[in-house]
C-alpha positions in Angstrom: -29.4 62.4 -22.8 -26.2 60.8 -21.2 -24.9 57.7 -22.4 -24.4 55.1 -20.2 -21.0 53.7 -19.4 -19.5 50.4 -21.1 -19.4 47.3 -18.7 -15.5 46.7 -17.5 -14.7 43.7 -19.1 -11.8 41.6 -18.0 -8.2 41.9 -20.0 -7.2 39.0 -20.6 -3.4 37.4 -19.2 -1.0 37.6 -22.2 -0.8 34.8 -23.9 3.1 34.2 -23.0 2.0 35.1 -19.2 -0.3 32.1 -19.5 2.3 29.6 -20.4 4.7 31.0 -18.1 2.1 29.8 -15.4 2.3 26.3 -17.0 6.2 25.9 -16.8 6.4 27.1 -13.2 3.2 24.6 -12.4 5.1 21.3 -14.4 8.6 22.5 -12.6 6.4 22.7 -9.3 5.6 19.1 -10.1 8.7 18.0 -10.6 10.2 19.5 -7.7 7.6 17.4 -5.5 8.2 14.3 -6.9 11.3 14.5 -6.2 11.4 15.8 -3.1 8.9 12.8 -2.1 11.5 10.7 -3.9 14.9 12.1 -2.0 12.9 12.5 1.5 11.2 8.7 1.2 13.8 7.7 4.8 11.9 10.9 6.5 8.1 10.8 5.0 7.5 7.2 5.1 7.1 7.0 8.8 5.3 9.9 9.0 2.6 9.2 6.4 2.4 5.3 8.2 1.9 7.7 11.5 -0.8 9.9 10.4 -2.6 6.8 8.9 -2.3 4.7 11.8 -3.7 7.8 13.8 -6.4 8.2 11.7 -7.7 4.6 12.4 -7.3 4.5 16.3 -8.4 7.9 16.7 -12.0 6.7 16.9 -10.8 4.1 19.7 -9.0 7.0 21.2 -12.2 9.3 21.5 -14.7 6.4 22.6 -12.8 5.1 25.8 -12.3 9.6 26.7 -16.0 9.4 26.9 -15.5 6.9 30.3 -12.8 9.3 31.2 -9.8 7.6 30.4 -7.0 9.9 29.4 -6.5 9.9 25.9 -2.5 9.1 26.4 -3.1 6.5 28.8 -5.4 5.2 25.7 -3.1 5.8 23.2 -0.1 4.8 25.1 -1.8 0.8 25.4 -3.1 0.8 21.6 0.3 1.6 20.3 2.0 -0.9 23.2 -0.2 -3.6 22.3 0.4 -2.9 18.3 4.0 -3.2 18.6 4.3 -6.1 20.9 1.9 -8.2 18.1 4.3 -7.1 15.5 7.3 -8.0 17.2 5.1 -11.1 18.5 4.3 -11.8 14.5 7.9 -10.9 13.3 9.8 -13.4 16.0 7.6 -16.2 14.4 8.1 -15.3 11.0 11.6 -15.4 11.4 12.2 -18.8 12.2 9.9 -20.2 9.2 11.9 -17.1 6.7 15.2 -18.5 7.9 14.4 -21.9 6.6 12.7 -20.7 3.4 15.8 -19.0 2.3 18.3 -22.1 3.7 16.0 -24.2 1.5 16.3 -22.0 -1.6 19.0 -23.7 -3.7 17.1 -27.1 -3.0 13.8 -25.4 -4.2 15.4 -23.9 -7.3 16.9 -26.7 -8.2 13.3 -28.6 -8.3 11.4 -26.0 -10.2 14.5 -26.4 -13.1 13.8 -29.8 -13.0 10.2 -29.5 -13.5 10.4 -26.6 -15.9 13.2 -28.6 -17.9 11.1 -31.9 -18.0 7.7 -29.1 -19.3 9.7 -27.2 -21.9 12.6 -29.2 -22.6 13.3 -27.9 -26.6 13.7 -24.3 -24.6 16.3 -25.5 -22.5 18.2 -26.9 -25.1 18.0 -23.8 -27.4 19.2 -22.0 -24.1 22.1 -24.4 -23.6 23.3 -24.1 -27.1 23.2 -20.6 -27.0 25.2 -20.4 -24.0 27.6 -22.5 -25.4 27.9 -20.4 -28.5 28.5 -17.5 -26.0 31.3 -19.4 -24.0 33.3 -20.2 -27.3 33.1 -16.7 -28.7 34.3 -15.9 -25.4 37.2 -17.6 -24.9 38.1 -16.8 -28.2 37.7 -13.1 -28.4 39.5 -12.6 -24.7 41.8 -15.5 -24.7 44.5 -14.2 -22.7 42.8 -12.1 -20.7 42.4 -11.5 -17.2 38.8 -10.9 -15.7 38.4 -9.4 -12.6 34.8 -10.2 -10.5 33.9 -7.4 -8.4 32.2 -9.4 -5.2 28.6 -8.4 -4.6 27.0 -8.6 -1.1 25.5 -11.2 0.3 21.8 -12.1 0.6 22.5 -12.0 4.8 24.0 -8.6 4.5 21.7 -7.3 2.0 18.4 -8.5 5.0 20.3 -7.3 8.0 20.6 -3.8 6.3 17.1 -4.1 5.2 16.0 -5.6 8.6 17.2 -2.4 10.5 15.7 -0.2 7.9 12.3 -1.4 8.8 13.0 -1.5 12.6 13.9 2.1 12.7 11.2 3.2 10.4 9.0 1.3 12.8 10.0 2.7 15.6 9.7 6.2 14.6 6.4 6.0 13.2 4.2 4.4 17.0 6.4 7.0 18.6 4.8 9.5 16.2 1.7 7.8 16.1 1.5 8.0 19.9 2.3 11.5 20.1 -0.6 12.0 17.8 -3.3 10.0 19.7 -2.3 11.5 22.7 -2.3 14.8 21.3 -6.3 14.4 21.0 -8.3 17.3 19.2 -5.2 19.3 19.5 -4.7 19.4 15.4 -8.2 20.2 15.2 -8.3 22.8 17.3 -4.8 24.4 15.1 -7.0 24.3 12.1 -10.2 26.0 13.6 -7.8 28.3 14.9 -6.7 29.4 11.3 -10.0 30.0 9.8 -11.3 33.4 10.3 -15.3 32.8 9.9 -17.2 31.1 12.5 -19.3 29.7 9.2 -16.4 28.2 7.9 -14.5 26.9 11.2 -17.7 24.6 11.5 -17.5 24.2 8.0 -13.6 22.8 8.0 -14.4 21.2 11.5 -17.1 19.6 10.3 -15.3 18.1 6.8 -11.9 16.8 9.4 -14.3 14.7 11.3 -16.0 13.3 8.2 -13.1 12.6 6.5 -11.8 10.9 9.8 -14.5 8.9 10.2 -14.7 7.6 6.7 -10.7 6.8 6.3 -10.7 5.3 9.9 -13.7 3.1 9.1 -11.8 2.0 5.7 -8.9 1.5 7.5 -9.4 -0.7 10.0 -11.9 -2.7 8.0 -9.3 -3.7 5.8 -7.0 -4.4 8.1 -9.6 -6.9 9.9 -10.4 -8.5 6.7 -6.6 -8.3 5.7 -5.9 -10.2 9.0 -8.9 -12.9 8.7 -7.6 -14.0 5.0 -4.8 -14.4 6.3 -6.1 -16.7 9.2 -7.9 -18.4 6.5 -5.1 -18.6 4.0 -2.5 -20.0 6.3 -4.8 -22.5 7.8 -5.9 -23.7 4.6 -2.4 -24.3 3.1 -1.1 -26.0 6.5 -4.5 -28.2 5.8 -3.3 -29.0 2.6 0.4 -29.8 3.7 2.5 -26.5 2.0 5.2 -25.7 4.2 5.3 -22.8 6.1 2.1 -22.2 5.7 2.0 -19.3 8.8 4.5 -17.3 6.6 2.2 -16.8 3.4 -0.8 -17.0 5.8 1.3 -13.4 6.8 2.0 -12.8 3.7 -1.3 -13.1 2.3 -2.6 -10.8 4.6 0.3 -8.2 3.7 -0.2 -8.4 0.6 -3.2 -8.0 0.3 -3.3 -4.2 0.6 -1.8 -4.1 -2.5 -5.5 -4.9 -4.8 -4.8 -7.3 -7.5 -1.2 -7.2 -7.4 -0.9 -8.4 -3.9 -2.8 -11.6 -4.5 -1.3 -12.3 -7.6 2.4 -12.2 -6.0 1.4 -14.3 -3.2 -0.3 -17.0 -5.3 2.8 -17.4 -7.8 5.0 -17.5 -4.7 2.7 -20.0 -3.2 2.9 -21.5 -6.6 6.6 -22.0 -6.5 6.4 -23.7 -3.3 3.5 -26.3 -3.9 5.5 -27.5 -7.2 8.8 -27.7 -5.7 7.2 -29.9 -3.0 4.9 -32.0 -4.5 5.6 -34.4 -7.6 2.1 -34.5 -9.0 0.9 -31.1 -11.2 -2.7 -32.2 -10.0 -1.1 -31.6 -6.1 1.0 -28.8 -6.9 -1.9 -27.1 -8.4 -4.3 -27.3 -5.1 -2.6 -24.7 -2.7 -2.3 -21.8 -5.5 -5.8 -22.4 -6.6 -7.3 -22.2 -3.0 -5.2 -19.0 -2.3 -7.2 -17.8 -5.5 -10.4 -18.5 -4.2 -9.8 -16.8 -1.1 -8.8 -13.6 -2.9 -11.7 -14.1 -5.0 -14.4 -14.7 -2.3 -12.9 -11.8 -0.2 -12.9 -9.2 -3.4 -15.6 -9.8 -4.6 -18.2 -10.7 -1.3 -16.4 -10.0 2.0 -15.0 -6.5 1.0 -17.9 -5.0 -0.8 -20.3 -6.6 2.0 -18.4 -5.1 5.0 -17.4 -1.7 3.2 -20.0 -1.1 0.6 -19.9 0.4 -2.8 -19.0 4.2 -2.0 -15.3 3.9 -1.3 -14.4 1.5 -3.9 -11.7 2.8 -6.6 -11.0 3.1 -9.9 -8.4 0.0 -10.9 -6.8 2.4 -13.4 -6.3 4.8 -10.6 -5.3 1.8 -8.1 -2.5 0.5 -10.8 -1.5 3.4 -11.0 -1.0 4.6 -7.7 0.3 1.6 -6.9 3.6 1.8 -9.5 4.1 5.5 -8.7 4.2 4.8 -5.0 6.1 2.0 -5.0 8.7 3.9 -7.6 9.0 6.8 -5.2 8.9 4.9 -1.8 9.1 1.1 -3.0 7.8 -1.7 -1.2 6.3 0.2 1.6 5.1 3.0 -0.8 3.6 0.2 -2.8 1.1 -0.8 0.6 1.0 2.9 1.3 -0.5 3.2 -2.4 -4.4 2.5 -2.0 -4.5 3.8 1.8 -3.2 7.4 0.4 -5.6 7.2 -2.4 -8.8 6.6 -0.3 -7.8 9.3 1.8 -7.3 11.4 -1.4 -10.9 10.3 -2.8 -12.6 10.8 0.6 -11.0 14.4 0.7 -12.2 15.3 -3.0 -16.0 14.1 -2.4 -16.6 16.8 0.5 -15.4 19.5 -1.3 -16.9 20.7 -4.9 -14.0 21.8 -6.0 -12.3 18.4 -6.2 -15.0 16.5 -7.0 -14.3 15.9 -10.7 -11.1 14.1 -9.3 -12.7 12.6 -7.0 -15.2 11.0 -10.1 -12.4 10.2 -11.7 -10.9 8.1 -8.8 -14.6 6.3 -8.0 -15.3 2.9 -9.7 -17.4 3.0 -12.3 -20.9 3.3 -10.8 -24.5 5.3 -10.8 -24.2 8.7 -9.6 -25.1 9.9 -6.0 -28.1 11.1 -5.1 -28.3 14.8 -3.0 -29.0 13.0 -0.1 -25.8 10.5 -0.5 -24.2 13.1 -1.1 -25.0 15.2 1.5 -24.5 11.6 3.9 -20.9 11.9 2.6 -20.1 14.9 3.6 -22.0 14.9 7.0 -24.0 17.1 6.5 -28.2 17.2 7.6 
């Protein structure tokens, strides 16, 4: 009678191999951060290409099917998208010029307004800066201070100015190259997959994923620009001046959730009390930029996009700040866009779908037949 062989069990990694793993996984991390961080001037307009050719990319494929060339096609979309651009920045200019021209005057107002509201602050301010000024003159009396000149506001916007003009251009040329490029990327990543099961597999999650994002996309961007339609006519309504710039500014910011709205109704804010004399007054543009950004979170957005693509705000904040600490204010718009593309990728595959949860909203778990929607598949 023979005995039969132990099962081969698995030896387990030493435990020091184990944490190796870890500190070459946290350096890894660290490496890309800063990587993302030191190559924001290159990545920037790529990742602004890639998204804006994900959101045309549908346009792209419907006019091919009446057999016009998908760089003919992509060659007007990103022609039209840059003449409104330059169209919306030429008359934002004007209004921008005037705002900043006008700032002293509006400072000066909101002092007086805050003085005449918390007047025993000022004057504990005042005093303290006077104490300051004697210790000063006492302690360096005699000594010769030398004021290194900082650059002006003008230099600091024209610098700025052709930042965003050069990262503009670079990503529609990019984004062009892309939509006329058609299936090309697709075809590269059927190419690298060996099974046919799993080329229809990966070809089948790219146009999912596409058509989610580019849906998401280019909703928000339509409700972006219609707040802003609303916002700017409201304000002019009410008599805030400028109102076409935070009408632009409203629909900027408002791919920024939460954070966005909140900037432009304290800047709105500022405007309405340095212009008006009455607090009742002041208070009416803020309050119906509020209600805006209330009826469009809350109604529009959910109506027009539904429930399955909306985000986690713990995951949004903090998105947003990482984002806008590696790449600032353009990482900060780039923040939510990135992380829908990231959720949308993590629900059509299993093994990122915890992630995915943890980027969802807080909301009743899908059903095998949502979830099989989702992914696209029958």
């Amino acid at each position: 009678m023979t005995s039969e062989p132990a099962p081969a069990t698995e030896t387990p990694a030493p435990q020091g191999t184990s944490r190796l793993q870890k500190y070459i996984g946290f350096i890894l991390l660290l490496l890309i951060v800063y990587g993302l961080y030191l190559g924001r001037e290159f990545l920037t307009p790529i990742v602004l290409s890639f998204l804006i050719s994900l959101t045309l990319t549908p346009i792209v494929r419907f006019l091919g099917k009446y057999a016009i060339p998908p760089a003919l096609s992509a060659t007007v979309l990103v022609i039209s998208i840059t003449a409104s651009i330059t169209v919306m920045g030429y008359l934002v200019s004007g209004p921008v010029s005037e705002l900043l021209a006008d700032a002293p005057r509006i400072t000066e107002r909101l002092k007086v307004k805050i003085h005449t509201l918390q007047a025993t602050v000022e004057q504990a301010v005042q005093a303290t800066q006077e104490i300051d000024k004697a210790t000063e003159a006492i302690s360096e009396r005699g000594v010769q201070k030398v004021v290194v000149a900082q650059p002006g506001i003008l230099s600091i916007a024209a610098g700025t100015a052709l930042s965003i003009v050069t990262t503009l251009a670079i990503t529609f040329v990019l984004s062009l190259f892309l939509l006329a490029s058609g299936p090309l990327f697709y075809e590269k990543i059927v190419q690298s997959v060996p099974r046919l099961s799993d080329k229809k597999r990966v070809l089948r999650a790219a146009y999912t994923v596409e058509q989610v994002v580019s849906r998401y996309l280019f909703t928000i961007t339509l409700i972006n620009i219609g707040l802003g339609v609303v916002v700017g006519l409201g304000l002019w309504l009410i008599g805030i001046p400028n109102a076409f710039v935070w009408g632009v500014a409203a629909a900027l910011l408002n791919y920024l959730p939460y954070v966005g709205a909140l900037i432009n109704i304290v800047l709105v804010a500022m405007i309405s009390f340095a212009t008006y004399d009455s607090l009742l007054v002041g208070l009416a543009g803020p309050a119906f930029v509020l209600c805006c950004n209330v009826i469009e979170g809350q109604f529009v957005t959910p109506l027009l996009l539904g429930r399955r693509l909306e985000l986690n705000t713990v995951a949004v904040f903090i998105s947003i700040s990482f984002w806008s600490w590696i790449w600032g204010f353009i990482g900060a718009l780039l923040a939510v866009p990135i992380l829908v593309v990231i959720k949308v990728i993590c629900d059509h595959f299993d093994s990122l779908a915890a992630f995915g949860n943890f980027l969802a909203a807080q909301q009743p778990a899908p059903s095998p037949e949502e979830r099989q929607e989702a992914r696209g598949t029958p």
